[in-house]
matplotlib code that plots the C-alpha trace (Angstrom):
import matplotlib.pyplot as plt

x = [82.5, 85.3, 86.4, 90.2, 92.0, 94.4, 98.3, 99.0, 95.8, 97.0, 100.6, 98.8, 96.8, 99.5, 101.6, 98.9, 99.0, 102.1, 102.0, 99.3, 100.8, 104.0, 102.4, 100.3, 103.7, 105.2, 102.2, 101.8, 100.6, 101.9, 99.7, 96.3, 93.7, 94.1, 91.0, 91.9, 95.5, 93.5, 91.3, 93.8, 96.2, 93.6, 92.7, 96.8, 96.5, 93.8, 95.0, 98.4, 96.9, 94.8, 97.9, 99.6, 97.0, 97.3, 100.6, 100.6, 97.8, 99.9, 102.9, 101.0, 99.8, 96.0, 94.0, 90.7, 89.8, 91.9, 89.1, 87.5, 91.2, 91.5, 87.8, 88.9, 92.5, 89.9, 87.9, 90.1, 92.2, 88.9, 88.1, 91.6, 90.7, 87.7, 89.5, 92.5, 90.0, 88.5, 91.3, 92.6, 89.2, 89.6, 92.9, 91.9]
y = [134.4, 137.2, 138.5, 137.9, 140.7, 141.9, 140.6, 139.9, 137.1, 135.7, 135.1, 133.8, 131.1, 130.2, 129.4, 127.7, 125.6, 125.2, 123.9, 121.0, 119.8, 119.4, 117.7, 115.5, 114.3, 113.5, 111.1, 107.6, 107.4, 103.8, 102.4, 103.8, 102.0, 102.8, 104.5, 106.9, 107.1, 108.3, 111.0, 112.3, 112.8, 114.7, 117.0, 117.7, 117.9, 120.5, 122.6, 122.7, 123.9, 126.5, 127.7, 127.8, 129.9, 132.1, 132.6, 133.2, 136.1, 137.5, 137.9, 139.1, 141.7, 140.7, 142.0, 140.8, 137.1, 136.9, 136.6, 133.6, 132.2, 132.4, 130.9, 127.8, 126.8, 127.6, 125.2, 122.9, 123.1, 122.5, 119.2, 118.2, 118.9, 116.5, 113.9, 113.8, 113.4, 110.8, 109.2, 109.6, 108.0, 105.2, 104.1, 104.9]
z = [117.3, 117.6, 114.6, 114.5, 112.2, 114.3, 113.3, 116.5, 117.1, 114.3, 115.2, 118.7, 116.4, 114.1, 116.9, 119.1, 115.5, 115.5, 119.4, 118.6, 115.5, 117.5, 120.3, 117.9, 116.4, 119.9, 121.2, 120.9, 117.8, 116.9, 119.7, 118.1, 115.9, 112.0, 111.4, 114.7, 113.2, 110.0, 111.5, 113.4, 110.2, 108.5, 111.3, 111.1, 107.7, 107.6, 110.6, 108.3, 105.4, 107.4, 108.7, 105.6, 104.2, 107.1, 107.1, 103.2, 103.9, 106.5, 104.3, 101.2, 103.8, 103.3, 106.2, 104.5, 105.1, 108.4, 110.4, 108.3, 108.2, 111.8, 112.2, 110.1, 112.4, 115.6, 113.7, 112.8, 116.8, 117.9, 115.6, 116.8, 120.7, 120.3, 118.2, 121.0, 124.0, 121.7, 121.5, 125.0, 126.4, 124.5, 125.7, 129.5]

ax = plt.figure().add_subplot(projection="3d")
ax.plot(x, y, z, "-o")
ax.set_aspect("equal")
plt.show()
């Protein structure tokens, strides 16, 4: 995988982050099974702390552990990604 540790990638990730936490809020989330409600929530939750962490680096001005940072939201958008079409299969 890519090493991301350019400021630029990571303002790209953070706001690809931002984009699936939004749309996660907007779904139908009321209409889901509790133990898909629950796995979905901590996918969000980790994704948000990822991103938090990121953004935290970014402002301290650490160049250092971007690329692991950026790893863990690709990580964690891809956890998400297979969670959603989890999700969406099961209500088909």
């Amino acid at each position: 995988m890519e090493t991301i540790n350019k400021p630029k990638n990571i303002e790209s990730i953070l706001s690809e982050a931002d984009e699936l936490l939004n749309q996660m809020n907007s779904w139908l989330i009321e209409d889901m099974e509790e133990t898909k409600k629950t796995q979905l929530e901590i996918y969000a939750n980790e994704l948000k702390k990822l991103r938090l962490e990121v953004q935290y680096k970014t402002e301290k001005g650490k160049t250092s552990d971007y690329g692991s940072s950026g790893e863990g939201i690709h990580e964690a958008i891809e956890d998400i990604i297979k969670a959603i079409n989890a999700l969406t299969s099961d209500m088909v």
